[in-house]
C-alpha positions as CSV (number, residue, x, y, z in Angstrom):
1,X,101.7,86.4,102.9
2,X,98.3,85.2,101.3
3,X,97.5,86.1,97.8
4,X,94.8,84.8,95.1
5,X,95.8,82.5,92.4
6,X,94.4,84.6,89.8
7,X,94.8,88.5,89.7
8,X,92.4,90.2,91.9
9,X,91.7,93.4,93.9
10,X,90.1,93.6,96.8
11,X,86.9,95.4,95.2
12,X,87.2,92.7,92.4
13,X,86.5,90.1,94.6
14,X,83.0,88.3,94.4
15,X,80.7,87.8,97.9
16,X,81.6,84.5,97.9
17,X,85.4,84.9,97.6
18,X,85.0,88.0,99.9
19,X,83.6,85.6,102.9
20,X,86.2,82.9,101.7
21,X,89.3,85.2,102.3
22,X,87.7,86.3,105.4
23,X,87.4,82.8,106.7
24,X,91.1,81.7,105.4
25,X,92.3,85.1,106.8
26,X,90.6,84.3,110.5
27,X,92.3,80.2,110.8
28,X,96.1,82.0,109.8
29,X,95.9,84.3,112.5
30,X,94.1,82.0,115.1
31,X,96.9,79.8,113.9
32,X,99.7,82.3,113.7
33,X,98.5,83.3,117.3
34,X,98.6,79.9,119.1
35,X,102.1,80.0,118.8
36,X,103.6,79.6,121.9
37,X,105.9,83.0,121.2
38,X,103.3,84.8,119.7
39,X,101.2,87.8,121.2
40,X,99.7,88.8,118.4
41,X,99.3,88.4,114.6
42,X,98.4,92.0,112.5
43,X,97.0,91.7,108.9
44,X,97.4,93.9,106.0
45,X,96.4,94.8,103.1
46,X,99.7,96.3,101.4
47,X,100.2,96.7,97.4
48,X,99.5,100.1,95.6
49,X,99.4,99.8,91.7
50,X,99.5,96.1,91.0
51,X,95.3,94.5,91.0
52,X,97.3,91.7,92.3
53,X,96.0,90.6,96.1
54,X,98.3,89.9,98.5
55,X,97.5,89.6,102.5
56,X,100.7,90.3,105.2
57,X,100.1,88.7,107.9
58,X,102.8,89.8,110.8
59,X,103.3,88.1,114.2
60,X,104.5,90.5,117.6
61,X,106.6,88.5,119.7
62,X,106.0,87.5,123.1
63,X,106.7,90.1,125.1
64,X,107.3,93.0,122.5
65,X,104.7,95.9,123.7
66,X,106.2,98.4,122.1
67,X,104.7,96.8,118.4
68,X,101.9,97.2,118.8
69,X,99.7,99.3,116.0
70,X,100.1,99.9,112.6
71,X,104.2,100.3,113.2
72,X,104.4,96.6,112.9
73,X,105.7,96.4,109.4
74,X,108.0,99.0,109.9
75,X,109.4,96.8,113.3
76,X,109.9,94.0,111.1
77,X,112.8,95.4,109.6
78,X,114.3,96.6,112.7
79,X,114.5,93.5,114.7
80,X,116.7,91.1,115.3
81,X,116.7,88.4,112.2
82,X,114.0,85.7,112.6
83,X,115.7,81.9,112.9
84,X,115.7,80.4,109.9
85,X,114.9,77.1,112.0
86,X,112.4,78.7,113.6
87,X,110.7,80.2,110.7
88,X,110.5,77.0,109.1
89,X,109.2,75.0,112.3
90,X,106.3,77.9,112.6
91,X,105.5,78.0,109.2
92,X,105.0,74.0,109.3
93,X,103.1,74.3,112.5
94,X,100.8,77.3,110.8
95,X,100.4,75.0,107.6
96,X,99.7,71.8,109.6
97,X,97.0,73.0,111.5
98,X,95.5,74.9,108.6
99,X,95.0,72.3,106.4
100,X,93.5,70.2,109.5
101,X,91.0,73.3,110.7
102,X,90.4,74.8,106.7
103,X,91.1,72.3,104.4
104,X,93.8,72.3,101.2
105,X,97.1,70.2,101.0
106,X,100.5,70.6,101.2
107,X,102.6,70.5,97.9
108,X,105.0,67.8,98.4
109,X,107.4,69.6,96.0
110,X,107.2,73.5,97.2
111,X,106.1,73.5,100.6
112,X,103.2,76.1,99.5
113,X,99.7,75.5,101.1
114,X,97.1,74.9,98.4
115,X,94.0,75.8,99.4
């Protein structure tokens, strides 16, 4: 997930951070993608009620046709439970080569990309 710092909707945001979340949004799922176990990453905009942004990004495995569409989300809670060892070893990967393609750092502390 991706959200802003600061409380924003989507309409809130200015041009500039428009074509910056659009550019941030584009390296994740390049990134997200070059996995070697990934098809596919889908991105949503999901959060009714809040003027709080937050971004889903969610990757279709290798393999997994039948995910395709907007169903994805709903998949995600039907299959199998994602390796914690994995997930972490993806995440890294994702975060690595996002702060060499977009910029930002990695907090020592939390693990979070700052970007």
């Amino acid at each position: 997930m991706l959200y802003s710092r600061d409380h924003y909707d989507m309409a809130d945001l200015s041009d500039e951070m428009a074509a910056e979340l659009g550019v941030l949004t584009t390296h994740i799922v390049r990134h997200v993608q070059a996995l070697p176990h990934i098809s596919r990453a889908h991105v949503y905009r999901i959060g009714d009620g809040a003027a709080h942004l937050h971004i889903w990004f969610f990757a279709r495995p290798e393999g997994q046709a039948q995910l395709y569409g907007s169903w994805m989300p709903v998949w995600d809670d039907l299959l199998p439970e994602y390796p914690a060892d994995v997930a972490d070893a993806d995440a890294e990967a994702v975060a690595d080569a996002l702060v060499t393609s977009y910029g930002g750092r990695r907090s020592a502390t939390d693990e979070q990309m700052h970007v």
